[in-house]
C-alpha positions as a Python dict, from the first residue, in 0.01 Angstrom:
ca = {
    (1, 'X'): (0, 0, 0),
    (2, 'X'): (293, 176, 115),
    (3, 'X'): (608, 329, -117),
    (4, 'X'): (984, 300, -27),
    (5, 'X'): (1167, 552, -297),
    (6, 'X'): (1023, 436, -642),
    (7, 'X'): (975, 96, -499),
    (8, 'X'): (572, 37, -394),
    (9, 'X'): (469, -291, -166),
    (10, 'X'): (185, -410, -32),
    (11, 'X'): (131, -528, 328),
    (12, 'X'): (-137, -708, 478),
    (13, 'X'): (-409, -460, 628),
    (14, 'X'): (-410, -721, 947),
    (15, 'X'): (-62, -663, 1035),
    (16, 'X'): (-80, -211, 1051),
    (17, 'X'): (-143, -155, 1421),
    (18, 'X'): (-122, 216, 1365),
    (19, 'X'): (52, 509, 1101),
    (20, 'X'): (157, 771, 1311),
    (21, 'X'): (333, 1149, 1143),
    (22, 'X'): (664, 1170, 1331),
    (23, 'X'): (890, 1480, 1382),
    (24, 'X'): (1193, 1470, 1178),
    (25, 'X'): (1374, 1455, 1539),
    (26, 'X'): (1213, 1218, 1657),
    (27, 'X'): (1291, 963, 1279),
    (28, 'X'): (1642, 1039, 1373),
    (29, 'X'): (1644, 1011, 1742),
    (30, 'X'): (1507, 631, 1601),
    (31, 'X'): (1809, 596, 1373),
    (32, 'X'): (2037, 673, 1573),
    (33, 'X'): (1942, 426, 1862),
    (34, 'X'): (1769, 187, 1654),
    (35, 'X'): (1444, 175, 1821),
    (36, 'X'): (1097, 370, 1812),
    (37, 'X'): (879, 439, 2131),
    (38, 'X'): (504, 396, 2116),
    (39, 'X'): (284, 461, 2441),
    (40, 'X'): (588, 363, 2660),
    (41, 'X'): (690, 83, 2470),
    (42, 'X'): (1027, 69, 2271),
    (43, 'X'): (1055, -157, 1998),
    (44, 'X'): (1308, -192, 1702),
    (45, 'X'): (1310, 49, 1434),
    (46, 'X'): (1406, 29, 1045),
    (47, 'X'): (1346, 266, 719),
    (48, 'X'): (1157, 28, 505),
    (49, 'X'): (1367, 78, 197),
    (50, 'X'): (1649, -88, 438),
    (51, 'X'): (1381, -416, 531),
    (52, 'X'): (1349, -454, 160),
    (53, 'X'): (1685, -487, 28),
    (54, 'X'): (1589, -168, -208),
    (55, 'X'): (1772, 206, -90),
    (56, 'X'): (2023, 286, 191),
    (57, 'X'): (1759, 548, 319),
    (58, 'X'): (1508, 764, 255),
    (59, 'X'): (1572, 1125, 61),
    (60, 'X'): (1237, 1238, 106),
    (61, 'X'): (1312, 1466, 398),
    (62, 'X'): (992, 1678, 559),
    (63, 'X'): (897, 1820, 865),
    (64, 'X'): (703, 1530, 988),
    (65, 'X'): (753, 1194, 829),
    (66, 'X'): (530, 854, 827),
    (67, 'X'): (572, 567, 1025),
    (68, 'X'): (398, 221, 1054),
    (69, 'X'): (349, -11, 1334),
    (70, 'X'): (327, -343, 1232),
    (71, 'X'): (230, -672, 1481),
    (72, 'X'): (306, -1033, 1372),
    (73, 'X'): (225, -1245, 1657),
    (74, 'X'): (394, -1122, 1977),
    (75, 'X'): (655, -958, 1779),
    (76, 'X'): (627, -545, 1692),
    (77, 'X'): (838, -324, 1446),
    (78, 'X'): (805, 25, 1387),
    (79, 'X'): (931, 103, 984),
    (80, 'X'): (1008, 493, 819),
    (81, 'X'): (825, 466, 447),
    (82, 'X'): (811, 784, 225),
    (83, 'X'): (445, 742, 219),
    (84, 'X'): (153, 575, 293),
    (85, 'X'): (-90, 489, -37),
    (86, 'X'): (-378, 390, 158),
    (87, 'X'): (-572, 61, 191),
    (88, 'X'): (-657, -154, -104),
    (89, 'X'): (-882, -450, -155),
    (90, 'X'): (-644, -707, -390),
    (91, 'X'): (-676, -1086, -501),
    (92, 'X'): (-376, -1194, -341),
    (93, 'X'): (-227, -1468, -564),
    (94, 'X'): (4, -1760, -505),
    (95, 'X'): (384, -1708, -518),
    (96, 'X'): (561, -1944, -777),
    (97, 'X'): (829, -2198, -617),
    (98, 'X'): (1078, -1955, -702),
    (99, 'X'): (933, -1646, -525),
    (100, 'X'): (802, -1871, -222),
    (101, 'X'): (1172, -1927, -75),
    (102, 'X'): (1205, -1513, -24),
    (103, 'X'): (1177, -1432, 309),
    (104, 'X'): (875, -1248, 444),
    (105, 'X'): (690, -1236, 128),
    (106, 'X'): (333, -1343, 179),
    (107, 'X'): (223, -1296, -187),
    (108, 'X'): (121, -1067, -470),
    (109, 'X'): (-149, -940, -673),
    (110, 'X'): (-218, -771, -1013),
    (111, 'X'): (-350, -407, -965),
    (112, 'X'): (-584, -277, -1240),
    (113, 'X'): (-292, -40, -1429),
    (114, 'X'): (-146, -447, -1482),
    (115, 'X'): (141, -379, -1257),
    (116, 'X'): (228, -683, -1028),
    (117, 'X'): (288, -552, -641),
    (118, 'X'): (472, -801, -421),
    (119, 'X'): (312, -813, -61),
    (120, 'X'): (553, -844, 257),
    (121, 'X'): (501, -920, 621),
    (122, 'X'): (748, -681, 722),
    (123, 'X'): (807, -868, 1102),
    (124, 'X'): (937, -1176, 929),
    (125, 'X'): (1185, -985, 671),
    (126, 'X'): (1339, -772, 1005),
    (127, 'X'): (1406, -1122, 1131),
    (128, 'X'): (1636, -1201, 842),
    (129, 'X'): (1708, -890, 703),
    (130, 'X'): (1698, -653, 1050),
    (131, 'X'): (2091, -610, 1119),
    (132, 'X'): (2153, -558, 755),
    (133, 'X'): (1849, -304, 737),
    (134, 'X'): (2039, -109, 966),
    (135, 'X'): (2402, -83, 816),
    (136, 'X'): (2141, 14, 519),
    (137, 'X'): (2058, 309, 714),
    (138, 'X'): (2386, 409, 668),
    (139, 'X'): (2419, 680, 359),
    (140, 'X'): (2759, 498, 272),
    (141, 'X'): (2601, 136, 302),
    (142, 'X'): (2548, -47, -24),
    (143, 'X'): (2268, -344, -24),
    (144, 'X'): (2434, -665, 65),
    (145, 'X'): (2527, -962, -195),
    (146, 'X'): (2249, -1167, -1),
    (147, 'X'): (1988, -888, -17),
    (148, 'X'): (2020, -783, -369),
    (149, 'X'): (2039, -1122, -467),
    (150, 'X'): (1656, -1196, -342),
    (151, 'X'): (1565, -857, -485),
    (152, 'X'): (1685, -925, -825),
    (153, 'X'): (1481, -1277, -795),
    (154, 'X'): (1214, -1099, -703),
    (155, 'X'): (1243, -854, -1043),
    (156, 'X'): (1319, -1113, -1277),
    (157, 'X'): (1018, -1317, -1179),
    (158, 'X'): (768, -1072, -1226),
    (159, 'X'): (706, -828, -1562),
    (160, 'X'): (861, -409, -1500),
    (161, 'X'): (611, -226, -1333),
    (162, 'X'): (509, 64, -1628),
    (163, 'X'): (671, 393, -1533),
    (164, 'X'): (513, 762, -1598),
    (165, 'X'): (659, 1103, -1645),
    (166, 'X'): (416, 1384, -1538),
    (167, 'X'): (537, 1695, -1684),
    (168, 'X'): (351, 2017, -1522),
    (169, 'X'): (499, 2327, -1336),
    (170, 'X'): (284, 2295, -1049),
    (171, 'X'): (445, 2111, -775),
    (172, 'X'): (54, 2065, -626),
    (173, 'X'): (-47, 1894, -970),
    (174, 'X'): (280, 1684, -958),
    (175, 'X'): (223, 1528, -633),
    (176, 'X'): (-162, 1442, -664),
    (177, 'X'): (-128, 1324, -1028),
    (178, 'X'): (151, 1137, -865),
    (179, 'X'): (-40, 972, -576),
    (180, 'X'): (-318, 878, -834),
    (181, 'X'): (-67, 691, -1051),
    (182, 'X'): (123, 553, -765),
    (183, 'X'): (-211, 421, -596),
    (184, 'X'): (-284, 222, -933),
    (185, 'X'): (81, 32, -868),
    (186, 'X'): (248, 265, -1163),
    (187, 'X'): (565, 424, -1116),
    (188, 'X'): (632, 776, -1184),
    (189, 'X'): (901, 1031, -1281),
    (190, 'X'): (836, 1394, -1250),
    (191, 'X'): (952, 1726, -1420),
    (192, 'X'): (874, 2082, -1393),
    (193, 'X'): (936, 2136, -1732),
    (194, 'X'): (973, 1992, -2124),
    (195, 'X'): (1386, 2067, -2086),
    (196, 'X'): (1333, 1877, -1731),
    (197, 'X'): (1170, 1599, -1903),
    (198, 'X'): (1348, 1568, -2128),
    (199, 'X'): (1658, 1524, -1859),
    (200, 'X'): (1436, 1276, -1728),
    (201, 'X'): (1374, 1074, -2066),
    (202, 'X'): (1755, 1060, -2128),
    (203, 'X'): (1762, 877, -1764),
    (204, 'X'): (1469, 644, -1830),
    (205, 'X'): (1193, 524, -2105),
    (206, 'X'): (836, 563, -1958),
    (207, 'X'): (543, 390, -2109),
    (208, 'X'): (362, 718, -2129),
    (209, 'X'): (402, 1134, -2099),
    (210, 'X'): (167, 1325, -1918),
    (211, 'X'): (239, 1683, -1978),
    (212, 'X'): (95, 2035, -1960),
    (213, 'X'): (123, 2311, -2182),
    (214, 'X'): (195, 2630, -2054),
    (215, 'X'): (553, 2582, -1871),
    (216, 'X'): (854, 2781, -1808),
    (217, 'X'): (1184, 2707, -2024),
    (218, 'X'): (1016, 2480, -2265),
    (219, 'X'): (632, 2440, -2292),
    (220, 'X'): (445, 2132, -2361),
    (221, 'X'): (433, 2185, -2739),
    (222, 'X'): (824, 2199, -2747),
    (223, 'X'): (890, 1899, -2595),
    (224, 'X'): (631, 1720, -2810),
    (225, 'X'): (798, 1806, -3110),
    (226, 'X'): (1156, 1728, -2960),
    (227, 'X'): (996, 1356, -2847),
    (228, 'X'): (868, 1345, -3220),
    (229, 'X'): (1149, 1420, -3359),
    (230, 'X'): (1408, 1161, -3167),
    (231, 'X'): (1451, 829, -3346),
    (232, 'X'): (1429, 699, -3006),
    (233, 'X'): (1134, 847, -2857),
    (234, 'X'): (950, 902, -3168),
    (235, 'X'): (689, 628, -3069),
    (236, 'X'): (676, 750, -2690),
    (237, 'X'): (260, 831, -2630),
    (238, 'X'): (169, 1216, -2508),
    (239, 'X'): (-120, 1282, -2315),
    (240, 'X'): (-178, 1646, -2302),
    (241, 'X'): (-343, 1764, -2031),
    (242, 'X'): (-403, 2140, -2009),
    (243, 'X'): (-711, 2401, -1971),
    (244, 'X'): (-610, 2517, -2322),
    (245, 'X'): (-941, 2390, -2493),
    (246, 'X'): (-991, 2610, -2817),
    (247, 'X'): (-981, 2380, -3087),
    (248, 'X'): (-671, 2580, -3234),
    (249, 'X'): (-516, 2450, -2990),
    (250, 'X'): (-626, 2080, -3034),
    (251, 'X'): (-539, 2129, -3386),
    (252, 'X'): (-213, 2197, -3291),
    (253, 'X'): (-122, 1868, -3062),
    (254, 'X'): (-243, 1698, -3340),
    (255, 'X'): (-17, 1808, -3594),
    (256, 'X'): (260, 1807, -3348),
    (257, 'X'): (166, 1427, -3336),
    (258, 'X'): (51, 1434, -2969),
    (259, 'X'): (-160, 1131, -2894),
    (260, 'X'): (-447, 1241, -2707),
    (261, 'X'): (-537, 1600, -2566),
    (262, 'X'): (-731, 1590, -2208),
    (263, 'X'): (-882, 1874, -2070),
    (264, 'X'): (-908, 2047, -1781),
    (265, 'X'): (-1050, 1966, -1541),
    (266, 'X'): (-1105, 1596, -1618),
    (267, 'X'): (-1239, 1300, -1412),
    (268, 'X'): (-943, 1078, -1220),
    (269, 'X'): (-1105, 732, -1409),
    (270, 'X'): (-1044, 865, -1747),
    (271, 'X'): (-706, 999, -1677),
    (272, 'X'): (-618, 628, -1583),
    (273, 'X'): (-790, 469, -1827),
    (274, 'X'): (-602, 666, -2075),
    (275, 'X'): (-247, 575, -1912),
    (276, 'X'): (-357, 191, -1898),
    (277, 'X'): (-469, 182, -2290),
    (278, 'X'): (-136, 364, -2386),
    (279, 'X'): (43, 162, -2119),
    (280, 'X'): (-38, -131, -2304),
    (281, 'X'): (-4, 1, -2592),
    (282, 'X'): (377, 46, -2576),
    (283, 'X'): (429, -254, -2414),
    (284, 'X'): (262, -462, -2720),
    (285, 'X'): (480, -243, -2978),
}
């Protein structure tokens, strides 16, 4: 399972000769001439995002940054993703007549959060999409009509994968509570704080909130009662998740009509558990 910007794929386990951390010199060196060396071997080079039709390139800039070495028959690639979401047994299923045309994708299965990832053999789609990958690469480059065509097939034909905003002012508990989700095929938005969020809620509906308590600007009670009191958010579940146990403070959420009060610290299966029955909650309403 791999993630390109807020876009997650699958690709067959067979296929990954190796993940390897690169310098950020070394990611650019590969832009700029378009080709990756591995163990004396050169071999062409694309940001994943760029393969898939999806972003123009990566802004998730770091000191070292992942890439994956794929081999399809005699034919290697090396491809920049923003991260690597480890290995995953699926039921891959069938692709409909529609899907089945797009090139390079070799199915798709149902994860347990319900969300349905597409799976890609990314050697086929750099034979159709690889010089168009490349002008992708580009940070003026838009996708092309052909690209965002099959990409737009690709969404209509299969149900919105649930989004979820994590609201906490730790970056640490951003990023693993993110990795959790994102590992379960969610999507996720993130904010440091309830005014952040609520930035982020103007932007986008999630299926679920995920916030803290104790936060800078506006804490985790505040931006309960401003989701509470929009006419548009009003039904929006909260999941408060905080080591503020005393029942006072239960009492409170409660009131403020927050939907379920986790905490701290709390096992990874009931967080997700939680966020697929209010998940599917919203969906149903």
């Amino acid at each position: 399972m791999i993630r390109s910007g807020s876009l997650t794929v699958g690709l067959p386990a067979n296929l990954v000769e190796i993940v390897r951390r690169v310098t950020a010199a070394e990611v650019k060196t590969a832009y700029e001439t378009g080709s990756f060396e591995l163990g004396g071997e050169r071999m062409p080079f694309y940001w994943s995002g760029g393969l898939l039709q999806s972003s123009p390139r990566s802004s998730e800039l770091g000191k070292t940054m992942p890439v994956i070495v794929v081999r399809s028959a005699a034919q290697r690639i090396a491809m920049h993703v923003d991260e690597v979401l480890g290995n995953q047994e699926v039921v891959v299923k069938h692709l409909g007549p529609q899907l089945a045309r797009l090139p390079g994708l070799a199915g798709m299965t149902v994860l347990a959060s319900g969300a349905v990832v597409l799976i890609y053999n990314p050697v086929a789609l750099a034979t159709v999409y690889g010089e168009q990958a490349r002008q992708l690469s580009a940070a003026q480059a838009e996708p092309t009509a052909q690209g965002g065509a099959a990409m737009a097939a690709a969404a209509a034909a299969m149900p919105q994968i649930p989004l979820v905003l994590v609201v906490d002012d730790s970056i640490t508990v951003r990023r693993v509570t993110q990795r959790l989700l994102q590992r379960e095929g969610y999507r996720v938005a993130l904010a440091a704080d309830g005014l952040q969020a609520l930035e982020r809620l103007a932007e986008e509906m999630p299926t679920v909130v995920l916030s803290d308590i104790e936060m800078p600007r506006m804490d985790g009670f505040d931006l309960a009662r401003n989701i509470r009191g929009d006419q548009r958010l009003k039904h929006l579940p909260i999941i408060m998740i905080t080591s503020r146990i005393a029942e006072k403070h239960r009492e409170h959420a409660k009131e403020l009509g927050v939907d379920h009060y986790l905490g701290k610290p709390y096992s990874e299966e009931e967080l997700l558990s939680l966020v697929k029955h209010y998940s599917g909650a919203l969906a149903l309403a």
